[in-house]
C-alpha positions in Angstrom: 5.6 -133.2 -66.2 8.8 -131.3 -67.6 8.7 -129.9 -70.8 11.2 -130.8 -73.5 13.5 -127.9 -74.0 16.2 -129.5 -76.3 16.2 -130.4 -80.0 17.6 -133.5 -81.4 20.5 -134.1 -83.9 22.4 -136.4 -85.1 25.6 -134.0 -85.8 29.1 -135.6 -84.4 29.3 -131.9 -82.4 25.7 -132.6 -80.8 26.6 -136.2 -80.0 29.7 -135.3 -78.3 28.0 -132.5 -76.4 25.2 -134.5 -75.6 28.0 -137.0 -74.4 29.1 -134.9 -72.0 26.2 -133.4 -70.7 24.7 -136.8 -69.9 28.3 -137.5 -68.1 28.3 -134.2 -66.4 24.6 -134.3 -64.9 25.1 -138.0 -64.2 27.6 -136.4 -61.3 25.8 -135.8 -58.0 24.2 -132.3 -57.3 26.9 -129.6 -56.7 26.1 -129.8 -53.3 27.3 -132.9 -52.6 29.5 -132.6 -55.4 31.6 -130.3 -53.4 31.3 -132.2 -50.3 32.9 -135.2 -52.4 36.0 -133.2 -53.5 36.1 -132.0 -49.9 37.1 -135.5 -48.1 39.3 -135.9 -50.7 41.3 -132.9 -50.4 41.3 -134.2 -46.5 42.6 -137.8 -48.2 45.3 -136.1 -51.1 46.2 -133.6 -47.8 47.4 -137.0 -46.0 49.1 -138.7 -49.1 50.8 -135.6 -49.8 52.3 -134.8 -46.7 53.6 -138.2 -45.7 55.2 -137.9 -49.5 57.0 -134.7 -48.6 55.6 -132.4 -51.2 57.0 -129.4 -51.0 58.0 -126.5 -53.1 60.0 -123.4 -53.1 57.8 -120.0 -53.2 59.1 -117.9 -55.7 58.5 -115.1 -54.0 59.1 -115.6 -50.3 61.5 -117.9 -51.3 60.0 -119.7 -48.4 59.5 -123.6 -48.6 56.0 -124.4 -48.6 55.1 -127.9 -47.9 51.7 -130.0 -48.2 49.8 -130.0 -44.8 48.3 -133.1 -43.5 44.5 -131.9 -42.7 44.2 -135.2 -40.9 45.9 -134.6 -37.9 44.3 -134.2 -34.4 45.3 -129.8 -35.3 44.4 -130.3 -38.8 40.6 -131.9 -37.5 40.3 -129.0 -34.7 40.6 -126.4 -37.6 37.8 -128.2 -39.6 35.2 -128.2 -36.6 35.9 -124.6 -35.7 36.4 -122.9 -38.9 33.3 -124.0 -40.5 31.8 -120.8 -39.7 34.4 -118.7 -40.4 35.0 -120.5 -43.3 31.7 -119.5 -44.6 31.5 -116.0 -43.2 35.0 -115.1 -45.0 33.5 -116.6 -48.7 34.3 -114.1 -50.8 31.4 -114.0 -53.3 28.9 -114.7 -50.4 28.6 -111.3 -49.2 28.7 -109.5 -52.6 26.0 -111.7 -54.2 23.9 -111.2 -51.3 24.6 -107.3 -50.8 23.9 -106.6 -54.6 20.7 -108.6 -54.4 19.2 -106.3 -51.8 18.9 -103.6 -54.5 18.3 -105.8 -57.5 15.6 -107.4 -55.7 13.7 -104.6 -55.3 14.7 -103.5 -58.8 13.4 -107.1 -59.8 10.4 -107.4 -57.5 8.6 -104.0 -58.1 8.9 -104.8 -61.8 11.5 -102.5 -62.8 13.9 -104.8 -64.3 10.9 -106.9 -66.6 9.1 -103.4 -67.4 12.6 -101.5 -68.7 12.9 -105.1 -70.3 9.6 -105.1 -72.5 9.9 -101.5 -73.4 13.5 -101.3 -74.6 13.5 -104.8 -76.2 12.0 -103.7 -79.6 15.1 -101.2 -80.4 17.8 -104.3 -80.3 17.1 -105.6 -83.7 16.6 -109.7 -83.2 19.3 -110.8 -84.8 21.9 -108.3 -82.9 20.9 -109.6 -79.6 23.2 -112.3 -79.0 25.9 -110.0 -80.1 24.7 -107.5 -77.7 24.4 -109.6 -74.7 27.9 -111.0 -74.9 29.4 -107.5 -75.7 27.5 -106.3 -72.3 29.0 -109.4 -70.7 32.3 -108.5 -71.4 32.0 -105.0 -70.2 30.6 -105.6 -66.7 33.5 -106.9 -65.8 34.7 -103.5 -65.6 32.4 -103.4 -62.5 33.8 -106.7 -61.0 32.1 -109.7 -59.9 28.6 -108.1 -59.7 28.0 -108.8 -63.8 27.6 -112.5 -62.9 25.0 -112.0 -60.3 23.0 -109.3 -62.1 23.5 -110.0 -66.0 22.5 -113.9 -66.3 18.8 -113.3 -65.5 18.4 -110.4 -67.5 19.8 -111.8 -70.3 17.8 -114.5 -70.6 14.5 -112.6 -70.1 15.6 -110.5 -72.9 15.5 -113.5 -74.9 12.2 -114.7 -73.7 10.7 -111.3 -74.5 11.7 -111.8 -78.1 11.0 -115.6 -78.2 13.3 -117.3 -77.9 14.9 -120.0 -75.1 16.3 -117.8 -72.4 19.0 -120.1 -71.5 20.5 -119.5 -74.6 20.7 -115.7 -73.3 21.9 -116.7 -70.2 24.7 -119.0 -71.5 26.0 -116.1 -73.9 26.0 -113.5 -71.2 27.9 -116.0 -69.0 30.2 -116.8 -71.6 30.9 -113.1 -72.7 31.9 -112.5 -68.5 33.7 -115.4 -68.0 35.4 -116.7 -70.7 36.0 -112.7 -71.9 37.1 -111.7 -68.3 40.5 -110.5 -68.8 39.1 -108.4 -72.1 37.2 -104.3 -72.0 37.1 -101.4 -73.2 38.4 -99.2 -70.3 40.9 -100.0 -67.7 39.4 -101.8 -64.3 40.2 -103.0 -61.4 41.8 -106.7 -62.5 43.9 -104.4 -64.6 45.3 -102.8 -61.3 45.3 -106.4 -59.5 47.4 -107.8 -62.5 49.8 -105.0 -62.6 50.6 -104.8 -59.2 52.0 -108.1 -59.2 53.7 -108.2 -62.9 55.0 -104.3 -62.1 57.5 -105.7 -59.1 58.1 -109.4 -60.4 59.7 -107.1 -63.4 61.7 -105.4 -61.5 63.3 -108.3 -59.2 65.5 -108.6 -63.4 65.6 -104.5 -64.0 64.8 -102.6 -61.5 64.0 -99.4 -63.6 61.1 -101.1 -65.3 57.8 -99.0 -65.0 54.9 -100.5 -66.1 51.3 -98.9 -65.8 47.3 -100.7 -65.5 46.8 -99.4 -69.1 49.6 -102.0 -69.9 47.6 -104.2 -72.0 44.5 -102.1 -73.1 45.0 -101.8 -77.1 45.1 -105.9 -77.0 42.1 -105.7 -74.5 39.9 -103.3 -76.9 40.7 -105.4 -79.6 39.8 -108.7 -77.9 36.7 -107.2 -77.1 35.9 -107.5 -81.1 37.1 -110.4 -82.0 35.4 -112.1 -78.5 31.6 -110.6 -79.5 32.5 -111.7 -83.2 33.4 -115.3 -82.1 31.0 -115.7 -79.3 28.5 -114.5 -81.3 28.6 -117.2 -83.7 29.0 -119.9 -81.2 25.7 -119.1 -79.6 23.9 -119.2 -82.9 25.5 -121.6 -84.7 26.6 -124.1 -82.0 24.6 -123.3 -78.8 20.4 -122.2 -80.1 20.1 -125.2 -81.9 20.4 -127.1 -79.1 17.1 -125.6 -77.7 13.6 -125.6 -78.6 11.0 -122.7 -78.8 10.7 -121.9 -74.9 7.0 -121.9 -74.2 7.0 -119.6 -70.7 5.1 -121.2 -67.3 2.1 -119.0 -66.4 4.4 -117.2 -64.0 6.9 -115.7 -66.1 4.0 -114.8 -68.7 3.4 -111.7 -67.1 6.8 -110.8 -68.1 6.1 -110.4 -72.0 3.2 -108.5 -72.2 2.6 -105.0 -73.4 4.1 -102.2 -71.1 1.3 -99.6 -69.6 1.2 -96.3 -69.5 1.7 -96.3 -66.1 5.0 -98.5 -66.3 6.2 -96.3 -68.6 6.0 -93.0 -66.1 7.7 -95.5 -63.5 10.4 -95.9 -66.1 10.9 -92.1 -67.0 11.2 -91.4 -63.4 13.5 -94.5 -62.7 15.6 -93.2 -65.4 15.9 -90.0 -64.2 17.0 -91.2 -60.0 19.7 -93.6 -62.3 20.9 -90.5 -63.9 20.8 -88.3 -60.8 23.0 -90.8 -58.8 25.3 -91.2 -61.5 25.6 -87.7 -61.5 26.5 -88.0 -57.7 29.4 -90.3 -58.1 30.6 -88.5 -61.1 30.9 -85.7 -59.2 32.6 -86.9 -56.0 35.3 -88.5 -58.5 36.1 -85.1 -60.2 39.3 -83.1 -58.6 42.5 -83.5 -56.9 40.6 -84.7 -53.5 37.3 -86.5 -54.7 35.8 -88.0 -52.4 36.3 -91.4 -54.6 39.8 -91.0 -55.2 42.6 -92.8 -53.4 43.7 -89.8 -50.8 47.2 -91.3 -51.4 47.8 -90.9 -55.0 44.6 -89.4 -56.2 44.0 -92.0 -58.7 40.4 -93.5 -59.1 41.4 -96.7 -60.6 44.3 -98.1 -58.1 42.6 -101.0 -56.2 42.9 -99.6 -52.5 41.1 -96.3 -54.2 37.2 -95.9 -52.3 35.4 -95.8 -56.3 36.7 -99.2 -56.9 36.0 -100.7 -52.9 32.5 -99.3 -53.2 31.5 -100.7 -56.5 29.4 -103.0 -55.1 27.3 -101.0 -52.8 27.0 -98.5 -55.8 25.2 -101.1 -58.1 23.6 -102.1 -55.3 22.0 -98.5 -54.7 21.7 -97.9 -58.7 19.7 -100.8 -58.5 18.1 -100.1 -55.3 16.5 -96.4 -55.5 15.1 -96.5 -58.4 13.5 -99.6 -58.2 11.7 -97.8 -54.9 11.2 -95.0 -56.8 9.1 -97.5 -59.9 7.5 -99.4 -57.1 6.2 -95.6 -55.9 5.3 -94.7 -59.1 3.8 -97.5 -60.5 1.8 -99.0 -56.9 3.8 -102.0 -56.7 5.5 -100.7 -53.7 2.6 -98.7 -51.2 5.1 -98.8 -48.2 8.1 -99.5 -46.5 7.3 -102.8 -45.2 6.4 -103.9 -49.3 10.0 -102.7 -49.7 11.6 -104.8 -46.8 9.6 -107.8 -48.0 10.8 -107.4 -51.8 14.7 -107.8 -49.9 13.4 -110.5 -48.1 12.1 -112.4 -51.3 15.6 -111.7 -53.0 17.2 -113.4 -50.2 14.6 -116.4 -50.3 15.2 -117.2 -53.6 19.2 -117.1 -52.9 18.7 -120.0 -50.3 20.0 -122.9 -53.1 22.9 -120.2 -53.6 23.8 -120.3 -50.1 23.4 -124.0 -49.3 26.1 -124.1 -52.3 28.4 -121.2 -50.9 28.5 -122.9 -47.6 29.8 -126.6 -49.1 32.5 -124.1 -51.3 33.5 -122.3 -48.8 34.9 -125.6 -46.8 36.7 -127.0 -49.9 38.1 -123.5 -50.7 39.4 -123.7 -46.9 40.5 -126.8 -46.5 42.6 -126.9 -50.1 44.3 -123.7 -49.0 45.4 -124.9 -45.4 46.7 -127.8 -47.6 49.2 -125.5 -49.7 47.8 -128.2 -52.5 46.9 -124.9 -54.5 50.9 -123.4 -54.4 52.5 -126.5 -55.3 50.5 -127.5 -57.7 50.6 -124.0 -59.6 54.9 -124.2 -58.9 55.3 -127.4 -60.0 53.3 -126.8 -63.1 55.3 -123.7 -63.8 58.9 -126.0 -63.2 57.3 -128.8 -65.4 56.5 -125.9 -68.7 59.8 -124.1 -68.3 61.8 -127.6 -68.0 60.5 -128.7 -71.0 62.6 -126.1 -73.1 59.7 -124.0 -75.0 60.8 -120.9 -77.3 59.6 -118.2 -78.9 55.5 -118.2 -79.6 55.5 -121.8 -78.1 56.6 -120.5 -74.7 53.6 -118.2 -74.7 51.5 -120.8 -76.2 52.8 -123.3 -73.7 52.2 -120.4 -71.1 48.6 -119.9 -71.9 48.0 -123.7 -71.6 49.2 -124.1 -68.6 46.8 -121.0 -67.0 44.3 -122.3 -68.4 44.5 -126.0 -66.8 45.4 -124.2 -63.1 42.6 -122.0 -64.0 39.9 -125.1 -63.3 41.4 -126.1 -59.6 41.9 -122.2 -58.3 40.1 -120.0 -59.2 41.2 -116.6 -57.9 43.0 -114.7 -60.8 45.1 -112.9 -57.9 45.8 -115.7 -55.8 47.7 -117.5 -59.4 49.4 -114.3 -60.6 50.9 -114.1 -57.3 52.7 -117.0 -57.3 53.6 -117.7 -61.3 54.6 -113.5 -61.5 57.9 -113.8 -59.7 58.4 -117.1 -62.1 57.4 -116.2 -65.6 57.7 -112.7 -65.5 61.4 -113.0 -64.5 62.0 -115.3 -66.8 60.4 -114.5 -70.2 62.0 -110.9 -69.4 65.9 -112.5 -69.4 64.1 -114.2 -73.1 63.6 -111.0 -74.5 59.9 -110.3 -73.6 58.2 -107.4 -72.4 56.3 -108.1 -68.8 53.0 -107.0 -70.7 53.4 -110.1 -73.0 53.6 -112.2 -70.1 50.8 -110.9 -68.3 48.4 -110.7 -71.1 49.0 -114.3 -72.0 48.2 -115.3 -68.3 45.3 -113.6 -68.3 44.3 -115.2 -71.6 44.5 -118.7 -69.9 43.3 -117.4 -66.7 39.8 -116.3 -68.9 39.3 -119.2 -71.6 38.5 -121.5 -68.6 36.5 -119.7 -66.8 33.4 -121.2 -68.4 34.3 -125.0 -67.4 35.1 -124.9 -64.1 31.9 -125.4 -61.7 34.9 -124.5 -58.6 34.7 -120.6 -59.9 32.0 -119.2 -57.6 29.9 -118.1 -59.6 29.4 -121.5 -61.5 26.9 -122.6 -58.7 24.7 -118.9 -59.5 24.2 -119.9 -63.1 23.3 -122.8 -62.4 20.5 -122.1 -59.9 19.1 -119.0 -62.2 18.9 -121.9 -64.9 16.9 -124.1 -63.2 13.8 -121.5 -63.2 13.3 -122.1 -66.6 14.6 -125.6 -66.7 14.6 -127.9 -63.4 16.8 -130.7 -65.3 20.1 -128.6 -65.6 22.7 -129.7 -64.0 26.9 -129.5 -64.3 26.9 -131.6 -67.0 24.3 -129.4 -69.2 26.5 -125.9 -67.7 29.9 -127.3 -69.3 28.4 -129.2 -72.4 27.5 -125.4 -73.6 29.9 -123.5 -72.2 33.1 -126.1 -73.8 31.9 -124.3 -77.2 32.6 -121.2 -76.3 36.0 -122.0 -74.3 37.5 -123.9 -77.2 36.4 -121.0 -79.7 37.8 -118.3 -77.7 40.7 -120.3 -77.1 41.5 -120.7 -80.6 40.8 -117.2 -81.7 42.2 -114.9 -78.4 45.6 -117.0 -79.2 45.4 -116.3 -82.6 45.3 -113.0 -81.8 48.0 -112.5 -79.8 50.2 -114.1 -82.1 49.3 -111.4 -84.6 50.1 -108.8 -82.1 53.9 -111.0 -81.5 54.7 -112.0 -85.4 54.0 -107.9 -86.1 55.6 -106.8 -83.2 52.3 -104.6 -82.3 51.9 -102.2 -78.9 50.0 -104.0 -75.9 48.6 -101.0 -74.7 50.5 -97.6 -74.0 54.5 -97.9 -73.4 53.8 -101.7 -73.9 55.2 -103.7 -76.5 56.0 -107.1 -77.7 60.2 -107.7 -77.0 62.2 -105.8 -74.0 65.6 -104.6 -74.1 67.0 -104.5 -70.7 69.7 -101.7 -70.0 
């Protein structure tokens, strides 16, 4: 018999929430949720094309029309691409590379040991604050945060007594909803730039624009984000949830630490630092090993430190979770070792079920070129309706945002709304680091909501270990919290940086003059 896991209130924002998580999880599982959406992009496909959709790509200038997936072609793609469909999901291969080493990391006990012993410095009522400023970070390190953080933040909750999903939901939030924000410059920095940088220069082509463009406004998000976020989980999102009483299973994750764990830990610790040392090291001087053998620069996407991110977490994770397992006993051999991986990849099999069912809609709504006209047309519809001034950006940011929940690749939309909006609110006056920072203000706010970003379907199977009753409808009823908050205050901010005409981030400002 399931446990109840949820207080009751009678507050209007509980009843609305509640609302919409009994709407959301009355939808069917995401498995066949995404099966549904499939047929009908195969069905809106057919209407679409016999309407003549089309648009004008505004930067091939190329007309793109809606395809008609129903056609004798259309239906051979379908049968034959399902596997290469699945095989060329993006997130598929990183989640499942990355849980080779966190597995083991995981597994051997690492990950709950480093857990109990380092849980006592984070003073209790700091913790939600720290998770969500740690969310924010990782996304310095890419996609990997959404795979790796989620579980650990909700065990640092258990640990301290408290309902891990309420951990889990404020890590998510921080990565998510805070994706565009950090504290150092990353790799969607260099993906944004490289598409603002040249739709800038279509208008002036002397315009130079670096990554860095929008990192003042980024470290002060970062703030007011943890600030925010913070409050939502403990005013909005804990009450929601009872004292979580663990399963016999997870109560071996809360007990005291032995002597022995904590000599796997030092010597953990030290194999981290080591191989931190290593890449540090190979990304020091004019031809490191890590640096892009073109330009030098360890931060430009195409450099090798920013393609091998993910099978560097996955060896920080990796090593010195063999080395604990040594240490401690919990590893006696390499065959333990390769049956910890296996494990990891066992308890991914929901995951992939999901990935697979995505991976066909993802297909079969870009063979459609549904995505590109509806992101054009939206763009048309916003500048047609003759916004100015802090309403254009406003109006800018909404209309991110919405595209935000049908595609959910930041790139893919920057692609085709640059060489629109970047053009255009430059000839208005604005500098292309306004633009691009309000994008990537809608493009983040969203992120939360939408159960088509990949990693939606990962949450929601690492919730279900604590709660088998989760479903969509319980993700987005505590995640619209933190969307609308965020909303509200990153906006806020910006404005503050417009109406006192503050810097962006270095050589970036507010208004551009154009020779």
């Amino acid at each position: 018999m399931e446990k109840e896991t949820r207080n009751k209130s009678n507050s209007r924002i509980e009843r609305i929430l509640n609302a919409i998580e009994r709407a959301g999880n009355a939808l069917p599982d995401p498995v066949t949720l995404f099966f549904i959406i499939s047929v009908a992009i195969l069905i809106i496909s057919w209407i679409a094309a016999n309407a003549q959709l089309s648009v004008v790509h505004p930067s091939t200038n190329e007309t793109v029309s809606a395809v008609n997936l129903l056609t004798k072609d259309g239906l051979r793609n379908i049968m034959t691409g399902f596997v290469k469909n699945f095989q060329g999901y993006p997130p598929l291969g990183l989640v499942l590379v990355v849980m080779i080493g966190a597995g083991v990391a995981e597994k051997s006990g690492m990950i709950t040991a480093a857990m109990r012993h380092s849980i006592s410095k984070i003073p209790a009522n700091m913790v939600s604050a720290a998770v969500i400023f740690i969310g924010i970070i990782a996304n310095a390190f890419g996609d990997a945060g959404f795979v790796v953080l989620p579980p650990l933040a909700a065990l640092v909750f258990l640990m301290i007594g408290r309902h891990p999903l309420v951990g889990m939901f404020a890590s998510y939030a921080g990565m998510a909803g805070g994706f565009a924000a950090n504290v150092m410059v990353n790799m969607s920095d260099v993906l944004a730039a490289s598409f603002t940088i040249p739709a800038a220069q279509v208008i002036d082509p002397s315009y130079q624009g670096t990554p860095a463009m929008n990192l003042y406004f980024l470290i002060a998000s970062v703030a007011v984000l943890v600030i925010a976020g913070t409050l939502v989980t403990e005013k909005i999102i804990a009450p929601r949830f009872k004292t979580y009483t663990p399963d016999e299973d997870l109560q071996h994750e809360i007990t005291e630490i032995s002597d022995v764990e904590v000599k796997g830990l030092k010597w953990a610790g030290f194999t981290f630092l080591f191989l931190l040392a290593v890449v540090i090291a190979l990304s020091v001087g004019k031809e490191a090993f890590f640096a892009d053998p073109a330009t030098g620069s360890l931060l430009a996407f195409t450099s090798p430190l920013m393609q091998s991110i993910i099978p560097l977490i996955t060896f920080l994770f990796l090593i010195p979770g063999l080395v604990y397992g040594k240490v401690t006993g919990s590893i006696k051999n390499d065959k333990e070792a390769a049956a910890m991986m296996g494990n990891a990849m066992r308890d991914m099999g929901p995951y992939i079920i999901l990935a697979f069912v995505a991976s066909q809609f993802l297909a079969y709504f870009n063979w459609s070129n549904l995505g590109v006209i509806l992101s054009v047309k939206g763009a048309e519809s916003l500048r047609a309706a003759g916004f100015t001034d802090i309403g254009l950006i406003i109006g800018f940011i909404i209309l991110s945002s919405l595209i935000n929940i049908f595609i959910g690749s930041a790139s893919a939309k920057w692609a085709i709304m640059a060489p629109i909006f970047v053009p255009m609110f430059l000839l208005l006056g604005f500098d292309p680091a306004l633009t691009q920072m309000a994008y990537r203000i809608g493009d983040s706010i969203t992120n939360p909501l939408t159960p088509l970003l990949p990693y939606f379907p990962i949450l929601l199977a690492f919730a279900r270990k604590y709660d088998k009753n989760v479903g969509i409808g319980t993700m987005i009823s505590n995640m619209l919290p933190y969307s609308i908050v965020f909303a509200v205050i990153w906006t806020l901010l910006l404005i503050v940086f417009i109406l006192f005409n503050l810097p962006l981030g270095p050589g970036a400002g507010i208004y551009y003059t154009l020779p």
